[in-house]
VOMARMI-700149 format. One line per 2 residues: number of its first residue (from 0); their letters; for each residue x, y, z of C-alpha. Coordinates in steps of 0.05 Angstrom, whole numbers, plus 5000, padded with zeros to 4 digits. Example, Ala and Ser with C-alpha at 12.3 -4.5 7.8 and 13.67 -1.06 7.14 Angstrom:
0 = as = 5246 4910 5156  5273 4979 5143
***
This chain:
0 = xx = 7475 2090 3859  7471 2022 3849
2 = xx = 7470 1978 3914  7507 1914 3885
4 = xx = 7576 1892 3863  7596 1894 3794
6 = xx = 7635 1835 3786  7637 1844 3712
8 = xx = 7709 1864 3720  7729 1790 3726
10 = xx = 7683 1760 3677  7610 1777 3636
12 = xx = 7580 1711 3662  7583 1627 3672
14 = xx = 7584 1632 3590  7634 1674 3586
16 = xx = 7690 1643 3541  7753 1680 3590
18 = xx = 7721 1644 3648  7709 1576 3607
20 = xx = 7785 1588 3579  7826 1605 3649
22 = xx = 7779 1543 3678  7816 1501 3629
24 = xx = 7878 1540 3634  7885 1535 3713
26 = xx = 7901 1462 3723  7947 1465 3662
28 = xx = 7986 1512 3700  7988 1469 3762
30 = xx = 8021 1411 3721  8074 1471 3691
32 = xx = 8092 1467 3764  8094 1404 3783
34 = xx = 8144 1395 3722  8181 1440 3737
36 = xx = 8194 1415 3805  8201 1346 3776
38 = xx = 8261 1385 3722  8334 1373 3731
40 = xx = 8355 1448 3741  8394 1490 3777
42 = xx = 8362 1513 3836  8371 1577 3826
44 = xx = 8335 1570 3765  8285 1527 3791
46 = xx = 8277 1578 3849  8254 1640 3798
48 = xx = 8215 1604 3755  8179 1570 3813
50 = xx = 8170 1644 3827  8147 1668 3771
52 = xx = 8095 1612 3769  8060 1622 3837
54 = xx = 8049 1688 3819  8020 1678 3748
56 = xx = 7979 1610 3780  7956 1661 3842
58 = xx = 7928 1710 3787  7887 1668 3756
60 = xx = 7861 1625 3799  7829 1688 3845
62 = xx = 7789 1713 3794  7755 1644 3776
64 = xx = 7753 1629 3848  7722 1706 3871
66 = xx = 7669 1698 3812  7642 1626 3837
68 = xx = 7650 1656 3909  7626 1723 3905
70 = xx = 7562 1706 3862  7550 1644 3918
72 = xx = 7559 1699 3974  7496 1738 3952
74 = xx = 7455 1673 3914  7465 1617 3956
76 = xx = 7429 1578 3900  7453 1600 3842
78 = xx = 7458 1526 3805  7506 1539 3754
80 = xx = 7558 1570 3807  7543 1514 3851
82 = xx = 7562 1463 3794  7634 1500 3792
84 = xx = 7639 1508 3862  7642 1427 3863
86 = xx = 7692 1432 3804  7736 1484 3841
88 = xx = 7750 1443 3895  7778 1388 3859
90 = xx = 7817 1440 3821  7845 1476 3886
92 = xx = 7858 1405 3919  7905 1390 3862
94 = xx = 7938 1455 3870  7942 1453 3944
96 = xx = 7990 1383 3930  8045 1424 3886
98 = xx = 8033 1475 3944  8068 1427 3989
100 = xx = 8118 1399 3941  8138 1465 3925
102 = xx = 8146 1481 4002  8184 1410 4012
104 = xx = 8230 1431 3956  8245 1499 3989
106 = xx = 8255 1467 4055  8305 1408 4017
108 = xx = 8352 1465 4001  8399 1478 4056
110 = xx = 8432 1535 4036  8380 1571 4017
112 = xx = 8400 1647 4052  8455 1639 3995
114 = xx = 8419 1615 3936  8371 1687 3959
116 = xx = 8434 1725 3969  8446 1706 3894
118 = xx = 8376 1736 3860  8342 1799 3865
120 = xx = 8278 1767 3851  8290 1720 3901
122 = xx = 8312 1776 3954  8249 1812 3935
124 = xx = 8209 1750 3970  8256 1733 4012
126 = xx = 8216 1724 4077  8164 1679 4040
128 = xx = 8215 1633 4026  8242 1628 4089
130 = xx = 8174 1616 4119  8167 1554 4071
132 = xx = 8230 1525 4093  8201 1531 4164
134 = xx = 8131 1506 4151  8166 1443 4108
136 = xx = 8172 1413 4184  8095 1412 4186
138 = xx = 8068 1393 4119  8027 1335 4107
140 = xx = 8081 1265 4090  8069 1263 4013
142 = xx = 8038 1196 4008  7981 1198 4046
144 = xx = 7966 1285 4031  7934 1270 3972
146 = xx = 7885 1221 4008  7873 1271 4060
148 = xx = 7850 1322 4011  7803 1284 3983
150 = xx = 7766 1269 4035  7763 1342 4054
152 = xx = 7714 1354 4002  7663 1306 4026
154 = xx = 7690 1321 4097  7706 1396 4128
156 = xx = 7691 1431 4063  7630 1406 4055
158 = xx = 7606 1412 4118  7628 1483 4114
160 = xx = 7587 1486 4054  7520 1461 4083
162 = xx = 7528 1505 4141  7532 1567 4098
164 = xx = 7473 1551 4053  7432 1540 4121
166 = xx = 7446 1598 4138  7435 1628 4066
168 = xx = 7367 1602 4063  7346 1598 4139
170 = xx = 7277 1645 4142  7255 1671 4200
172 = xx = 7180 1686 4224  7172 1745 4253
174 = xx = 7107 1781 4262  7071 1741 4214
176 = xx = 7123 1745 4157  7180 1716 4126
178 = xx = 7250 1750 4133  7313 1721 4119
180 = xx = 7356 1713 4180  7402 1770 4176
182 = xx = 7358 1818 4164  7321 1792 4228
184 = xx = 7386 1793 4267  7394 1870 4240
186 = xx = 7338 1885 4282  7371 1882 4354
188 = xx = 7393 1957 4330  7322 1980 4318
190 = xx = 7298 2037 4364  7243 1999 4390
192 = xx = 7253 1954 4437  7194 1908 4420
194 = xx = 7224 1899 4356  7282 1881 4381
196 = xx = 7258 1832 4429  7205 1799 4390
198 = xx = 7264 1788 4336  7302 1754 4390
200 = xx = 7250 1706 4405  7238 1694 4333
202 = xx = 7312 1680 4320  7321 1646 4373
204 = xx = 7263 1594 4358  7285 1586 4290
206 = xx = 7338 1551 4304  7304 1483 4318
208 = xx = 7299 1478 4248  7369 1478 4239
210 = xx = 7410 1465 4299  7417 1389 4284
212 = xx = 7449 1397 4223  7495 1451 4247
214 = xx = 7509 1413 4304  7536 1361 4257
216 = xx = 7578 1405 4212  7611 1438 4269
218 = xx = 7637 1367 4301  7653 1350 4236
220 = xx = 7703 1411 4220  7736 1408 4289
222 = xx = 7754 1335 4279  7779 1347 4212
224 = xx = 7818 1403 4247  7847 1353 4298
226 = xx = 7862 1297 4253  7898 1354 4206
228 = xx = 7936 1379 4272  7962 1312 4285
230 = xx = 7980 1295 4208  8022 1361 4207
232 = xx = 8059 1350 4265  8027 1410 4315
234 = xx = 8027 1402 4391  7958 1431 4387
236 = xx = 7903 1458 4348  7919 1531 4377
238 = xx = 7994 1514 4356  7971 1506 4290
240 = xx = 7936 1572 4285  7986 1603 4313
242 = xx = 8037 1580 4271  7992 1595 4216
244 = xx = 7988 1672 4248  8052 1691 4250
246 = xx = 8044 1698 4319  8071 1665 4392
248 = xx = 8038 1641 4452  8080 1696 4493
250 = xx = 8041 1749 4449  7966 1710 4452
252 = xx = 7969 1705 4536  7990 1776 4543
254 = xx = 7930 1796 4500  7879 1752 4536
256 = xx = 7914 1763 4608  7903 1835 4597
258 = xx = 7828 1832 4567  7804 1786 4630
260 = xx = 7839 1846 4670  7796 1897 4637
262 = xx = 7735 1851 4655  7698 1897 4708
264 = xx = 7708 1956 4670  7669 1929 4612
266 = xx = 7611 1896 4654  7600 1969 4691
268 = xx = 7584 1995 4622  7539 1939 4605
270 = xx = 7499 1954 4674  7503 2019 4669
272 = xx = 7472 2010 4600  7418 1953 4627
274 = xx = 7404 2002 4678  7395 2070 4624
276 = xx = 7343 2024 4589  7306 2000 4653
278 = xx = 7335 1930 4656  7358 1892 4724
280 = xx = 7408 1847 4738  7452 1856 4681
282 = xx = 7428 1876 4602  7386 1823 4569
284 = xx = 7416 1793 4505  7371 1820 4455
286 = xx = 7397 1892 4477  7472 1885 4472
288 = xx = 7464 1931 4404  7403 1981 4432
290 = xx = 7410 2043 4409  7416 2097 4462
292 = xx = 7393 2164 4470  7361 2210 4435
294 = xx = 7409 2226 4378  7411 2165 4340
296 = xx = 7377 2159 4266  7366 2116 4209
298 = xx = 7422 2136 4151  7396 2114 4085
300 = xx = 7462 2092 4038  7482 2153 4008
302 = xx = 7481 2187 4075  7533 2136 4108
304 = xx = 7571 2149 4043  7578 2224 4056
306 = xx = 7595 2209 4129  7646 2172 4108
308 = xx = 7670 2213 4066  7669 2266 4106
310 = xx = 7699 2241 4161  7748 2201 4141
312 = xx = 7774 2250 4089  7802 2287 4154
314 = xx = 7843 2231 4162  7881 2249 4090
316 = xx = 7834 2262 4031  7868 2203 3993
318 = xx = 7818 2157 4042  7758 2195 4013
320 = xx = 7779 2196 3942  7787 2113 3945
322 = xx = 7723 2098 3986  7676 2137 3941
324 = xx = 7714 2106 3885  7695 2031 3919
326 = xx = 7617 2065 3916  7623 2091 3852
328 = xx = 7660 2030 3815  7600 1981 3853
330 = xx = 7660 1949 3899  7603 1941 3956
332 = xx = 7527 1890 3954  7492 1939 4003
334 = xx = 7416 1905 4033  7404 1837 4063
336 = xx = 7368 1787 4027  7345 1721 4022
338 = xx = 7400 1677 3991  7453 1724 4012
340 = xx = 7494 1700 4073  7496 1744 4140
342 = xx = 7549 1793 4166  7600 1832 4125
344 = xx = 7675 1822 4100  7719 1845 4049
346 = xx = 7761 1795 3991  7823 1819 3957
348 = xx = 7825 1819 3884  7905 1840 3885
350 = xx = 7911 1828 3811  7865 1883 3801
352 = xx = 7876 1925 3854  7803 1925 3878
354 = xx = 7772 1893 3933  7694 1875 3942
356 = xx = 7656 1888 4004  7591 1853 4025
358 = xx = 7554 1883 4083  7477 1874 4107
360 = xx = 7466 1952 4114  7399 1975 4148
362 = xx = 7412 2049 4166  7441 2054 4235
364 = xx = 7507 2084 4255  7531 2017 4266
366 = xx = 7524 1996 4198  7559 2059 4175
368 = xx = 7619 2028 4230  7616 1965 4190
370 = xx = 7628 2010 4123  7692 2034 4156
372 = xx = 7719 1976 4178  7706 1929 4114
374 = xx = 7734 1992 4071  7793 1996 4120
376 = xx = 7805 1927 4090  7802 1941 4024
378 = xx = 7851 2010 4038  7892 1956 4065
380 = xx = 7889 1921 3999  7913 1983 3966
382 = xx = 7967 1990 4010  7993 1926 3980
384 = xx = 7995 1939 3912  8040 1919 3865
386 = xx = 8079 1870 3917  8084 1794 3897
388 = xx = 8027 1759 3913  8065 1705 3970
390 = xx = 8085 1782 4007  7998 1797 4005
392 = xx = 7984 1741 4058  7968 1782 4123
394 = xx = 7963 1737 4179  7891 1740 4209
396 = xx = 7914 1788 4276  7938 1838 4232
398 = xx = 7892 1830 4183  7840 1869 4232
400 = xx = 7902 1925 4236  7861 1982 4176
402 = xx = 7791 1960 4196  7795 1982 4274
404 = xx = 7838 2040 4256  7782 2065 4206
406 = xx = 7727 2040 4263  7762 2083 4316
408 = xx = 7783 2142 4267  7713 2142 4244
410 = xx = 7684 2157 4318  7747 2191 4334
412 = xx = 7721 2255 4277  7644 2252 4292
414 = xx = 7659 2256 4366  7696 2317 4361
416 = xx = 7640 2369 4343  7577 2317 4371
418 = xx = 7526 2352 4430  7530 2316 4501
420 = xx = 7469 2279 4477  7501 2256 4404
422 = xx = 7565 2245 4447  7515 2195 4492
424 = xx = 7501 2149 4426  7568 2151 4392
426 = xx = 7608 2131 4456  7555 2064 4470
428 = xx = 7566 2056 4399  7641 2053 4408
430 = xx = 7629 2013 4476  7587 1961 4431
432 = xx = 7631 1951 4382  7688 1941 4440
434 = xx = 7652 1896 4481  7642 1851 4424
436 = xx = 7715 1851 4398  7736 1837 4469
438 = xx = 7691 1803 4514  7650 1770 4464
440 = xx = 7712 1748 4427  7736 1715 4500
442 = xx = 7672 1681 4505  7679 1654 4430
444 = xx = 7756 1637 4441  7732 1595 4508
446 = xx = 7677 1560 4469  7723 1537 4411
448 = xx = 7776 1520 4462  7727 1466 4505
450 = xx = 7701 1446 4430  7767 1430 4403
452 = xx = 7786 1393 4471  7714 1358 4472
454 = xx = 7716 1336 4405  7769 1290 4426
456 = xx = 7729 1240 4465  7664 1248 4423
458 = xx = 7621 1290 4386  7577 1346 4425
460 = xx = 7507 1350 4418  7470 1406 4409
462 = xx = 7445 1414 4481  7522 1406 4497
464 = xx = 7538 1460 4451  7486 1513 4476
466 = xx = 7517 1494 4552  7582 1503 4537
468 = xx = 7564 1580 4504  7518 1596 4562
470 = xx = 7574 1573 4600  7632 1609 4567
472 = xx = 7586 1674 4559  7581 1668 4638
474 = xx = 7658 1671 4640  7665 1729 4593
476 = xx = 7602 1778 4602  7587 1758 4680
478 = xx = 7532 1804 4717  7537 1845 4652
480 = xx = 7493 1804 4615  7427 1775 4642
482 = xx = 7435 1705 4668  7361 1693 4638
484 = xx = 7364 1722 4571  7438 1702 4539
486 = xx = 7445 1672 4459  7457 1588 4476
488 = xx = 7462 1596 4395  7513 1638 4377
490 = xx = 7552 1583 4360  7506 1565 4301
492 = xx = 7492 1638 4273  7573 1652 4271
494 = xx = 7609 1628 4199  7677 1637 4228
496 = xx = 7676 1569 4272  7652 1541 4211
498 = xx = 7712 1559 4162  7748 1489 4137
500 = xx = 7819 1498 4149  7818 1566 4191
502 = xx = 7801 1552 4265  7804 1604 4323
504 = xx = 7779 1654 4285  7764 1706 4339
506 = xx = 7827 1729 4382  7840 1763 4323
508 = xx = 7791 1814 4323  7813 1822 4400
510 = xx = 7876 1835 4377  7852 1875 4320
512 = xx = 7814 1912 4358  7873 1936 4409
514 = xx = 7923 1933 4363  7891 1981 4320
516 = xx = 7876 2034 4382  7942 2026 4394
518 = xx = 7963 2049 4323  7915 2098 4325
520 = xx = 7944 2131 4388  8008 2134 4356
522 = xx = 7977 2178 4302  7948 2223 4355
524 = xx = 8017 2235 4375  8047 2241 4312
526 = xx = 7995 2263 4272  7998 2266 4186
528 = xx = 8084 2248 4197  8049 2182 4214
530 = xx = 8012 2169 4162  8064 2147 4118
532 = xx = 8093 2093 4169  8016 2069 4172
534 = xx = 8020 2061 4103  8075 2026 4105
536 = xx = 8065 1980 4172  8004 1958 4125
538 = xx = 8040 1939 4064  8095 1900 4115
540 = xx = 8041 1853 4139  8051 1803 4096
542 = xx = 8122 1799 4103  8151 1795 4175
544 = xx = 8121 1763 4239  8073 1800 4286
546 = xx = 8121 1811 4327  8170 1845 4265
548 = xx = 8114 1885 4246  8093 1921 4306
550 = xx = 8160 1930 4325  8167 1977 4259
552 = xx = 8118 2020 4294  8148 2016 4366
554 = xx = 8099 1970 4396  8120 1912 4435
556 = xx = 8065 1860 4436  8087 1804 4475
558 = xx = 8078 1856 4535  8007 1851 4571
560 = xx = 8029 1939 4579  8016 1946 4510
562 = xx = 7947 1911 4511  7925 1946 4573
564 = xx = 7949 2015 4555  7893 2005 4484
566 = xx = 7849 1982 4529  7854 2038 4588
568 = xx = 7830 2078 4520  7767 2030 4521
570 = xx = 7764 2047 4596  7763 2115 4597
572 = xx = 7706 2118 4547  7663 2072 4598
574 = xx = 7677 2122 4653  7651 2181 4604
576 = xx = 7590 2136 4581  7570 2117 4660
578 = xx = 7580 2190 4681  7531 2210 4632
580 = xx = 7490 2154 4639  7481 2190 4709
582 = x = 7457 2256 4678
***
């Protein structure tokens, strides 16, 4: 089994004459649009072929885009990808301007339900258009948007940029050697708690090297974000994402109301699990991820593949069938190393039907949790196939809908036959992953909240940015966490603050992570009659509000009920964990 993606599907190479050919091609297309926005024609007509462009402009622009991207993702320095990088922007700046005409245009037409009522196309992507029409009220006044985008590229993209190939090429020394930095941040799940502690420290301390300039990038994207906010016509950044989401301030307090509820519950397990490994005073940083008990193992790659398939094939066999398809056809780079960035995701390829997965697997159950969720992604993907591209655009909340539901499915199968002492090690695995879609997620959403509101008066330094995570760590972990041993840089090692364009990029995963318990329990109580409306709540993502969608599964979301009743789920697994924690 090979251990990298294939991306070979999309093109052979840089000198391939299909990329070199849909490079020229793609900002051909872009002035096709623009005149036919610019053509006297019936809207009607104007509507459908507009249609029928985006779609054909979406198709081709991924695939140059995902080859650039992807082969950047895992060689930070490839030269000839970072040459097209440069050219892509420029490319996708153009593009973004007929994005906004186009959106003007649909919002110009004022009787627009009966121009839809008149097309089936147009019915088909009905909700899309209606969405531009609303967002027409917040785009960026015509004559100074294309002034604005250009200094993006030397402004919050580039920034965003920098901070990624720091990260890329940031090497850590631990124990005499070189490692990349995610591979030394893998180690907080080693078994040995020297290892995990002397990686600490080394990660830790090597940040110095790097903290000024991330320090710089970050002010620099929140002020872009601020100045954007203001050009569009948003209250607040937070309105903006929100808008952006698909989903209401009702819906966002309920969610974080409920979570801060839940506090208590999730600082007994982190005591009760600082206490298990002969901590006081709360769990020191650099064992949030310990493994615990006796029952936990290294899984080389092609054992977390037969877990998964396994397990999950319980779930319906058509889950195992498509994730040891995404092994077989290379979908997923496997191993850490130096050039490739840190953490994990997924990206769509929807005119394929395929999605590629990156993850930094080293062989503990966690990583085999990380499998799940990224594949969940991609199933999600599949659930969308064959819909118009404008009706693939799951708002980020949902977006985390198929990734917790395969995360909590996952532990959901292996707890059902495990010992007491296997039991032990999957439930703190749960509990981990829990904690850090919940109360590290509050602590992230705090920080980026006093950022944003900072940024303001004047740019933070980095002494003010490790203060105001201490501080907003203090707010979310408490006497969980030890008051002497927290991460004042998790700021710097986390891409999402860092994303031009995309800000609040954590509540989210809270909500994904509740959210999808709370879709899961409705499968426990339906069972395989469910699995069809799953299927189907996935493919309606991109086409209603948050709100619309998890209505169509009987959930109301704007009720903090809802929120605590997924996490009273979370609770009752931190009242199993402390009993036996006891034993």
């Amino acid at each position: 089994m090979k251990n990298t993606w294939d991306l070979s599907f999309l093109y052979s190479g840089f000198d391939d004459a299909n990329f070199h050919a849909d490079l020229k091609k793609w900002p051909e297309m872009i002035d096709e649009q623009q005149a036919l926005l610019e053509a006297d024609l019936p809207v009607l007509e104007k509507l459908e072929k507009l249609a029928d462009s985006i779609e054909a402009l979406d198709a081709l622009s991924g695939r140059v885009y995902a080859f650039v991207s992807m082969t950047l993702s895992t060689e930070a320095n490839h030269p000839v990808a970072q040459q097209y990088q440069d050219k892509l922007s420029l490319i996708s700046n153009k593009s973004r301007l007929v994005d906004s005409a186009i959106t003007r245009f649909v919002g110009s037409i004022e009787n627009l339900d009966e121009v839809i009522a008149q097309s089936e196309k147009l019915q088909t992507i009905a909700f899309a258009l209606r969405e531009m029409k609303e967002e027409a009220s917040h785009t960026i006044p015509a004559e100074i948007e294309p002034w604005l985008l250009q200094m993006s590229l030397s402004g919050g993209r580039a920034f965003s940029q920098l901070r990624g190939k720091l990260e890329s090429n940031q090497m850590v020394e631990f124990r005499g050697k070189s490692y990349p930095l995610a591979a030394v941040r893998g180690m907080a799940y080693d078994g040995d708690p020297s290892v995990r502690k002397d990686a600490y420290e080394a990660e830790i301390a090597s940040y110095k090297k790097i903290d000024l300039p991330m320090s710089y990038c970050l002010n620099a994207i929140k002020m872009e974000a601020l100045t954007l906010c203001k050009a569009k016509g948003y209250d607040s950044v937070l309105d903006m994402t929100l808008a952006t989401a698909r989903m209401d301030r009702e819906t966002l307090d309920a969610m974080i109301s409920a979570i801060k509820e839940y506090l208590p519950h999730f600082r007994r397990y982190l005591k009760a699990k600082a206490k298990y490994l002969g901590h006081e005073n709360g769990l020191p940083f650099y064992d949030l991820f310990a493994p615990v008990g006796n029952a936990s193992k290294a899984y080389t790659i092609e054992e977390a593949r037969e877990v998964l398939l396994r397990e999950m094939g319980k779930f319906t066999p058509v889950m195992a069938e498509f994730m040891d398809n995404a092994f077989e056809q290379r979908w997923i780079d496997v191993y850490p190393r130096e050039g490739k960035r840190g953490g994990a995701f997924c990206s769509r390829m929807h005119a394929y039907d395929r999605s590629l997965v990156l993850t930094n697997f080293q062989g503990s159950f966690s990583d085999i949790s990380t499998l799940a969720h990224e594949l969940g992604h991609a199933w999600h993907n599949r659930c969308m196939a064959g819909l118009p591209s404008v009706l693939t655009h799951t708002p980020m909340p949902l977006a985390e809908t198929a990734s917790i539901f395969n995360e909590t499915m996952l532990a959901h199968q292996v707890l059902k036959n495990a010992t007491d002492e296997e039991r032990f090690t999957l439930l703190e695995s749960s509990l981990m992953e829990s904690t850090q879609t919940c109360v590290d997620i509050l602590s992230r959403y705090l920080f980026e909240t006093e950022v944003i509101d900072t940024r303001t008066d004047h740019a933070m330094t980095v002494e003010e940015l490790k203060d105001c995570m201490l501080r907003a760590q203090e707010a979310s972990y408490g006497d969980g966490l030890s008051k002497d041993v927290r991460h004042p840089y998790m700021w710097a090692c986390k891409s999402h603050y860092y994303s031009s364009g995309l800000n609040f990029y954590n509540f989210p995963y809270a909500f994904g992570e509740l959210f999808g318990k709370g879709v899961f329990a409705q499968y426990l109580k339906e069972g395989e009659a469910f699995i069809p409306k799953y299927c189907q709540l996935l493919r309606s993502c991109g086409s209603g509000t948050i709100a619309e969608v998890a209505a169509s599964v009987g959930i109301d979301v704007r009720q903090s009920d809802f929120w605590r009743s997924s996490l009273e789920v979370v609770k009752g697994e931190i009242d199993e964990f402390c009993a036996l924690c006891e034993k």
